[in-house]
C-alpha positions as CSV (number, residue, x, y, z in Angstrom):
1,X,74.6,-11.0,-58.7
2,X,76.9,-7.9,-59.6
3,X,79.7,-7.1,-58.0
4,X,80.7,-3.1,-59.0
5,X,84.5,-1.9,-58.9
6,X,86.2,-5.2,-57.7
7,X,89.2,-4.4,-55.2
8,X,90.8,-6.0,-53.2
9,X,89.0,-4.9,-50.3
10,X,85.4,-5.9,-51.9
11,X,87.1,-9.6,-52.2
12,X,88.2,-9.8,-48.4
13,X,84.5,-8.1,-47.3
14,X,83.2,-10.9,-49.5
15,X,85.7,-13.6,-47.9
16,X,84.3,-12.5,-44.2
17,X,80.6,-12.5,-45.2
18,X,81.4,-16.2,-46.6
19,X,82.8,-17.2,-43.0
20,X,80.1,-15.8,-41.2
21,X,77.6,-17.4,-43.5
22,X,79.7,-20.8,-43.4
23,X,79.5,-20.7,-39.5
24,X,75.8,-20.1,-39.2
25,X,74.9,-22.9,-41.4
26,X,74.0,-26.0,-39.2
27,X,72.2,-28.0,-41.6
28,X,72.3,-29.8,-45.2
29,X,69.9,-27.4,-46.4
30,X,71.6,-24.4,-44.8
31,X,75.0,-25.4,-46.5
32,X,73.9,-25.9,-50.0
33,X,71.9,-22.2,-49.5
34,X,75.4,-20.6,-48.7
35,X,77.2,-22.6,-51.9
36,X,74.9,-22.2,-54.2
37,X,74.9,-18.6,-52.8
38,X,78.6,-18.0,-53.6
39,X,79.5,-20.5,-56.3
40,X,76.4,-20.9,-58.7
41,X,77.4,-20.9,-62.0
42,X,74.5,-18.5,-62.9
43,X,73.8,-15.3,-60.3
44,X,76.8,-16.9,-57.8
45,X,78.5,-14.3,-55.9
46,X,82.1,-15.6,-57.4
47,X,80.6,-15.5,-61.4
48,X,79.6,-12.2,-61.0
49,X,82.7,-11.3,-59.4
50,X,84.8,-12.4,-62.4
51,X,82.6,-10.8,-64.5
52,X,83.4,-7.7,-62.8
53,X,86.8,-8.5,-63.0
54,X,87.5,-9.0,-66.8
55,X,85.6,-5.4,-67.2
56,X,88.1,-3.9,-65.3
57,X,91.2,-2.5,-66.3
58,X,94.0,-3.9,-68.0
59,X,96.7,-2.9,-65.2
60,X,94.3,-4.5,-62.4
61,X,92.8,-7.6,-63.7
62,X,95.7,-9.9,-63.0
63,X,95.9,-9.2,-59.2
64,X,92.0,-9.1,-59.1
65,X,91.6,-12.5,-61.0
66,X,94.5,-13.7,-58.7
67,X,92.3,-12.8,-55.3
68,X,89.4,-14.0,-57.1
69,X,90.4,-17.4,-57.6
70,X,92.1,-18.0,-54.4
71,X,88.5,-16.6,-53.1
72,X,86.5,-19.5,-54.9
73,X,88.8,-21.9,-54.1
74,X,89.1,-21.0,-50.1
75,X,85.2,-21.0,-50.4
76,X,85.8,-24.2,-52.4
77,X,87.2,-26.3,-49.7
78,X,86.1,-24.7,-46.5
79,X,82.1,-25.8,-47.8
80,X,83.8,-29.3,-48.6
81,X,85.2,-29.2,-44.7
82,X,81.5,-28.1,-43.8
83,X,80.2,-30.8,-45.3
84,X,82.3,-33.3,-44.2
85,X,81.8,-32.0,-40.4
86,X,78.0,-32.4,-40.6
87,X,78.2,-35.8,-42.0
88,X,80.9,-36.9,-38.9
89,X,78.3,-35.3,-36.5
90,X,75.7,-37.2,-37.7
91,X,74.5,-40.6,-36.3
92,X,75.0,-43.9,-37.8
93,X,71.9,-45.5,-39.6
94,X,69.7,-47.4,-36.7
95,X,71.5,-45.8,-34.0
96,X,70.4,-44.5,-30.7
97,X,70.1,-41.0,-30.1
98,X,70.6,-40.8,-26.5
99,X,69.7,-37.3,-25.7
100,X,66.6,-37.2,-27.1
101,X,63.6,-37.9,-24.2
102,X,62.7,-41.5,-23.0
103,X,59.3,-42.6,-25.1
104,X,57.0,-44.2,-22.7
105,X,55.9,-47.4,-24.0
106,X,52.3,-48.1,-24.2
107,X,50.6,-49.9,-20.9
108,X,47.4,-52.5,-21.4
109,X,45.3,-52.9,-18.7
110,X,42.7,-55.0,-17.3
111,X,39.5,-55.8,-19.3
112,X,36.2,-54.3,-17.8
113,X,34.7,-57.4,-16.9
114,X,37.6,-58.6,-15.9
115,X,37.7,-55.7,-13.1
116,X,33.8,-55.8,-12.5
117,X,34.8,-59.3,-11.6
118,X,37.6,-58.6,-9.2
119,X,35.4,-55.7,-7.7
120,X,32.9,-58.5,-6.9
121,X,35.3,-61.0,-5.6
122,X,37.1,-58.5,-2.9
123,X,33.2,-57.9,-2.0
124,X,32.3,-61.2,-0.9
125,X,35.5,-62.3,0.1
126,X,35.5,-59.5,2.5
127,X,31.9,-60.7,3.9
128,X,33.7,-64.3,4.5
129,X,33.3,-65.8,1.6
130,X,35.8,-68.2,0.0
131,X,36.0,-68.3,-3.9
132,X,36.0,-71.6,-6.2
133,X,35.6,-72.8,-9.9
134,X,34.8,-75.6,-11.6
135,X,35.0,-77.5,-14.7
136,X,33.0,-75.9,-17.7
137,X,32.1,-79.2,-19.5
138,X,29.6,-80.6,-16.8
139,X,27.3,-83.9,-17.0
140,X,23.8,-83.7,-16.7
141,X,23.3,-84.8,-13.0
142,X,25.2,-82.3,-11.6
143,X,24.3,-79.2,-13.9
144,X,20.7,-80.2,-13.6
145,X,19.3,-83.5,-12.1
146,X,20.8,-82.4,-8.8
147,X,19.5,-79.0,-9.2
148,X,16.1,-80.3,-9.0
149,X,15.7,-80.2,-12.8
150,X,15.0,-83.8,-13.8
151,X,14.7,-84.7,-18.1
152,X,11.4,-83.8,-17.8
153,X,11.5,-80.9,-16.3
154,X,10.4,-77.8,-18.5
155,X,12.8,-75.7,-16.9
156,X,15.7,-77.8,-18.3
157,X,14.5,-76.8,-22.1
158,X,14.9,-72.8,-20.8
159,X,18.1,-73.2,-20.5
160,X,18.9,-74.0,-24.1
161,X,22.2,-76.3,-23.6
162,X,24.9,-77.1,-25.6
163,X,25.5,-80.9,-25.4
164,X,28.8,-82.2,-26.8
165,X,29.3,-85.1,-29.0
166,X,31.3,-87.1,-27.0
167,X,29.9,-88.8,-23.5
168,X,32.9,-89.2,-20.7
169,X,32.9,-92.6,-18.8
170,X,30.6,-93.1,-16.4
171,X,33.0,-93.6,-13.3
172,X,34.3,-89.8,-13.6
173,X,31.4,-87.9,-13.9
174,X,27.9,-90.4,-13.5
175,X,25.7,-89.7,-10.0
176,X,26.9,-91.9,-7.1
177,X,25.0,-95.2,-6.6
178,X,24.1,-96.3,-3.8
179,X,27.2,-98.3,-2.8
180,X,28.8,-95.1,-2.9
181,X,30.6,-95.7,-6.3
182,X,30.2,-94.4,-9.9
183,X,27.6,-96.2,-13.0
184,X,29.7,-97.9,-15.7
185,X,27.2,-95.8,-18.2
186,X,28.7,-92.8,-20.6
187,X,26.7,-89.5,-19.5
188,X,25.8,-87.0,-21.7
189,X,28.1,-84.1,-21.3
190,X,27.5,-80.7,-21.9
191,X,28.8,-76.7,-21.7
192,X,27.5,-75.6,-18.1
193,X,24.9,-72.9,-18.5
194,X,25.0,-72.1,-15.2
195,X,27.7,-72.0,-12.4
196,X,25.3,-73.5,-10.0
197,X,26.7,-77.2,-10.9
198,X,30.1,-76.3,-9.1
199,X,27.4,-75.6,-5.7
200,X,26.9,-79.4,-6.4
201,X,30.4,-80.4,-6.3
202,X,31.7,-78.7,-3.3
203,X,28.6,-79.8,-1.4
204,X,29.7,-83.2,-2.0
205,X,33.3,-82.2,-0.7
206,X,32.6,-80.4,2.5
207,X,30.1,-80.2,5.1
208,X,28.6,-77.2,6.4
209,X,28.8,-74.3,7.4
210,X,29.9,-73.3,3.2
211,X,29.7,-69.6,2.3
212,X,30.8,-70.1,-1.2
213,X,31.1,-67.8,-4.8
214,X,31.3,-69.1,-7.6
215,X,32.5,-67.4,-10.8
216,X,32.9,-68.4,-14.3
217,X,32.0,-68.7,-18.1
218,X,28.8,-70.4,-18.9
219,X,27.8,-71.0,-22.4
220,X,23.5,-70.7,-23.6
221,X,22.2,-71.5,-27.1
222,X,21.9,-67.9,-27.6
223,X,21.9,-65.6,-30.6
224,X,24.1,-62.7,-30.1
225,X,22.5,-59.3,-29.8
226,X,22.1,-56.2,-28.0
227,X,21.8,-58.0,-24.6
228,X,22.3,-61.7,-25.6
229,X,25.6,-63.6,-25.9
230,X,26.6,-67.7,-26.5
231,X,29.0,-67.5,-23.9
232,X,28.9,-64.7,-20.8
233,X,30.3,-65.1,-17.1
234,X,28.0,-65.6,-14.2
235,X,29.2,-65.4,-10.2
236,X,27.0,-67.9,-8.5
237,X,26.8,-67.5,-4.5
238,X,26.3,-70.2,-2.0
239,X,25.3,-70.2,1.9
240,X,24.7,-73.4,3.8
241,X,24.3,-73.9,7.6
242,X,22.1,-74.4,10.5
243,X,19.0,-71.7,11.1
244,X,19.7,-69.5,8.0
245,X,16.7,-67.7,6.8
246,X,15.4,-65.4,4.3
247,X,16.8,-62.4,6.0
248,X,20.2,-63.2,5.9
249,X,20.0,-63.6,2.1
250,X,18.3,-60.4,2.0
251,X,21.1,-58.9,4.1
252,X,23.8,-60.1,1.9
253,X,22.8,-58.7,-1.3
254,X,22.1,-55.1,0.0
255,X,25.4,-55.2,1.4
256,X,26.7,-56.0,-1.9
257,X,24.8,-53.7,-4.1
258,X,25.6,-51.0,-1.7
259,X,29.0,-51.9,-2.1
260,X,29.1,-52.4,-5.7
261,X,26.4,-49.1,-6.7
262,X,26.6,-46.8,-4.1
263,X,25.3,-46.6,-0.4
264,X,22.1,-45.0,-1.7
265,X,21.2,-48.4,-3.7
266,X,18.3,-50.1,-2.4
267,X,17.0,-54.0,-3.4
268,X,13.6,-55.0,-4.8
269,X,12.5,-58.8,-4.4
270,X,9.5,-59.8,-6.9
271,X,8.4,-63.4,-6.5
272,X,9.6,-65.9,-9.2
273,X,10.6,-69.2,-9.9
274,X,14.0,-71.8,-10.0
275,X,13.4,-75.4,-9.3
276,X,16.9,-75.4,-7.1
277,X,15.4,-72.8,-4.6
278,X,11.9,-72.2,-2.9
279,X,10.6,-69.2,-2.5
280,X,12.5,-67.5,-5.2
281,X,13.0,-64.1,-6.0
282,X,14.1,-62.0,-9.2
283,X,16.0,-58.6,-7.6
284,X,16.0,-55.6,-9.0
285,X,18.0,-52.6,-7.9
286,X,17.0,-48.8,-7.8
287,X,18.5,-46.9,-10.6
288,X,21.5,-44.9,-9.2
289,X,21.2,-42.3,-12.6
290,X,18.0,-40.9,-11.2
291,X,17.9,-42.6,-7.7
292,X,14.7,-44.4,-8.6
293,X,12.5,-41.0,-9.7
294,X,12.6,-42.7,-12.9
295,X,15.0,-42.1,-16.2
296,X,15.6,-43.3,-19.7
297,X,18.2,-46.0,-18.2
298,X,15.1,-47.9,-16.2
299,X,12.4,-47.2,-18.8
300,X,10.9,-44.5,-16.4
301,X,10.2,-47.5,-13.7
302,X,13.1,-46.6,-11.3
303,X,14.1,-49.8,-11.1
304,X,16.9,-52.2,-12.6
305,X,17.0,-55.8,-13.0
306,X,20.1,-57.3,-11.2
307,X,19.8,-61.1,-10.1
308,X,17.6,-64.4,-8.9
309,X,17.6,-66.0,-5.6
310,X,16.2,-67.3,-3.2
311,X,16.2,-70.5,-0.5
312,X,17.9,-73.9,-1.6
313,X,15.3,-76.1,-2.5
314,X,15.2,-79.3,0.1
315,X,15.4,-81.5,-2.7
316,X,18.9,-80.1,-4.1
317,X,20.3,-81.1,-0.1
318,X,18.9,-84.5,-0.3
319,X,21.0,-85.0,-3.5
320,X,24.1,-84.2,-1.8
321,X,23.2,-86.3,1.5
322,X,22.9,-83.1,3.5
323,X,19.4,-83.3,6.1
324,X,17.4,-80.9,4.9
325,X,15.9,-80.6,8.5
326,X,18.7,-79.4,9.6
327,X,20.5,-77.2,7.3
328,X,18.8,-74.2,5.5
329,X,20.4,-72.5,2.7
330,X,20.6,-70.0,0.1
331,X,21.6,-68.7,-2.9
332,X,21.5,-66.3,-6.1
333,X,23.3,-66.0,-9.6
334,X,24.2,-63.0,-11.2
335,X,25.8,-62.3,-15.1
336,X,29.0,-60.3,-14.6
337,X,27.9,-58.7,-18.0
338,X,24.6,-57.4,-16.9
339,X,26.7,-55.6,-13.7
340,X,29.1,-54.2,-16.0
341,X,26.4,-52.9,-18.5
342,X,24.4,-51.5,-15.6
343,X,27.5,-50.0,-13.9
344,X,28.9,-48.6,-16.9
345,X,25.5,-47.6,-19.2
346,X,26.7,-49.7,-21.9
347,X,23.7,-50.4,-24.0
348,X,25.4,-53.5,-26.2
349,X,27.0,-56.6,-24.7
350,X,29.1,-57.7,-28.3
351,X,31.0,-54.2,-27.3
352,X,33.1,-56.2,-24.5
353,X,33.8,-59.0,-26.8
354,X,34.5,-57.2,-30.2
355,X,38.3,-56.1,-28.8
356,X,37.9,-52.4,-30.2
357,X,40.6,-50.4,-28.0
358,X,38.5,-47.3,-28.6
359,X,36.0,-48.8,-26.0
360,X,38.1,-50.6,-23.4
361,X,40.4,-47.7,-22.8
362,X,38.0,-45.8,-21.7
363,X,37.1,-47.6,-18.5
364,X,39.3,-47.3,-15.3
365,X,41.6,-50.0,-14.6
């Protein structure tokens, strides 16, 4: 930088740009622009002014190197008092800036089949029912014999059971004999594949009336894919009492799917078979994407499978000592899965158990 015709004017000019320069600057960066600025040793504002100042003449350079010096040293110590301000003003390492905004801190939420399952709960509950669980490892009478599913009964190898190495005594978990008691034989014990063995247990506890669900993990020897899982959660329902029919089960379920889908959802009963009930009936429900004109979703047939049902088998009350001439029953299981992948169009099952945030955040909680 040149400075022409030092005077002592041109050094106080220079000494009130400095201050106005010093004041603006607010930051490291800004205060190391205005020193380097004025006291570079190359292109600095005070080199070139004492450049200026040995070309000038004889008679004036004394005075002029005078001002000069006290300029760069004023500028000296007034960048150093800068400096020292901004570090004073700044906060210690790790602490708390407590003027900038509040950062909100991140909330989970319930899983999805965790709120599919409290949807269906405040349903029933609502109709009257009363919710209860039961154990997961099961014995064989109660998860099948008393279901009307003897050993030999083909219906026992659909269900592809996991059976644990390790019996439990007999006087926990054997039928009752006659006498009322418990067998001194070890039972083979198992992973329940079905909820139903809990109707079983609280039949043996109460009397009717029941009006019973049942929810809870049940465990298949599945492979996992698209629409198959080891281990998935089922809500099994239960009614018991005197002069129930087929039209009260029928009743029930609507209710429920038009509580669950939509009041437009309407129930489909084709005829099937489960040894615990007779008749029994696989329900499907009308597709609420294209309200049963058909759609991609329900392969063009306007309908989705939902559930099985049907009437409690006579046989299932005589293991429990109920009279089967008197009380008429019935029931249905559902996979808590399958109405989350229907109510939400999810086309894989693994994507509720792989834990990916990217997918659970997206459902409302």
């Amino acid at each position: 930088m040149t400075v022409v015709s030092p005077t002592p004017d041109t050094i106080a000019r220079l000494r009130d740009e400095f201050g106005a320069e010093l004041a603006a600057a607010e930051t490291d960066r800004a205060l190391q622009a205005v020193r380097d600025r004025y006291l570079a040793r190359k292109g600095g504002v005070i080199a070139a002014l004492m450049k200026a100042v040995a070309a000038a003449a004889p008679e004036a350079r004394p005075a002029l190197g005078k001002l000069t010096n006290d300029l760069k040293t004023d500028i000296e110590a007034r960048v150093a008092d800068k400096r020292a301000a901004l570090d004073a003003s700044r906060a210690p390492a790790g602490a708390v800036d407590v003027t900038l905004p509040g950062r909100l801190t991140p909330l989970g939420h319930r899983h999805p089949l965790t709120v599919v399952r409290d949807q269906m709960e405040d349903i029933f509950t609502r109709m009257g029912f009363a919710i209860v669980e039961g154990p997961e490892v099961e014995d064989e009478w109660h998860c099948f014999d008393a279901l009307n599913m003897p050993a030999e009964h083909p219906a026992r190898d659909m269900q592809d059971t996991l059976y644990l190495a390790t019996p439990m005594p007999g006087d926990s978990y054997a039928r009752p004999d006659a006498a009322g008691g418990h067998g001194d034989k070890d039972v083979r014990t198992l992973l329940r594949t079905h909820t139903s063995s809990m109707q079983i247990r609280y039949m043996q506890a109460h009397t009717p009336p029941i009006r019973i669900v049942v929810p809870g993990r049940v465990y298949r020897r599945d492979d996992l894919d698209l629409t198959h899982t080891p281990a998935f959660s089922q809500v099994e329902g239960l009614v018991v009492g005197e002069g129930i029919s087929l039209a009260d089960l029928k009743g029930t379920l609507t209710a429920f799917a038009r509580d669950m889908f939509g009041p437009r959802s309407r129930l489909r009963f084709r005829p099937s078979f489960f040894p615990y009930t007779e008749p029994s009936a696989e329900v499907d429900i009308s597709c609420w994407k294209c309200d049963g004109d058909g759609c991609a979703m329900c392969k063009r047939s306007g309908w989705l499978e939902i559930l099985g049902c049907g009437m409690v088998h006579p046989a299932v009350f005589e293991s429990v000592g109920y009279d089967a001439e008197r009380y008429t029953g019935f029931a249905w299981g559902m996979g808590i899965e399958r109405v989350a992948i229907l109510r939400y169009q999810v086309e894989d099952i693994r994507l509720f158990y792989e834990n990916d945030l990217r997918f659970l955040e997206q459902f409302p909680y």
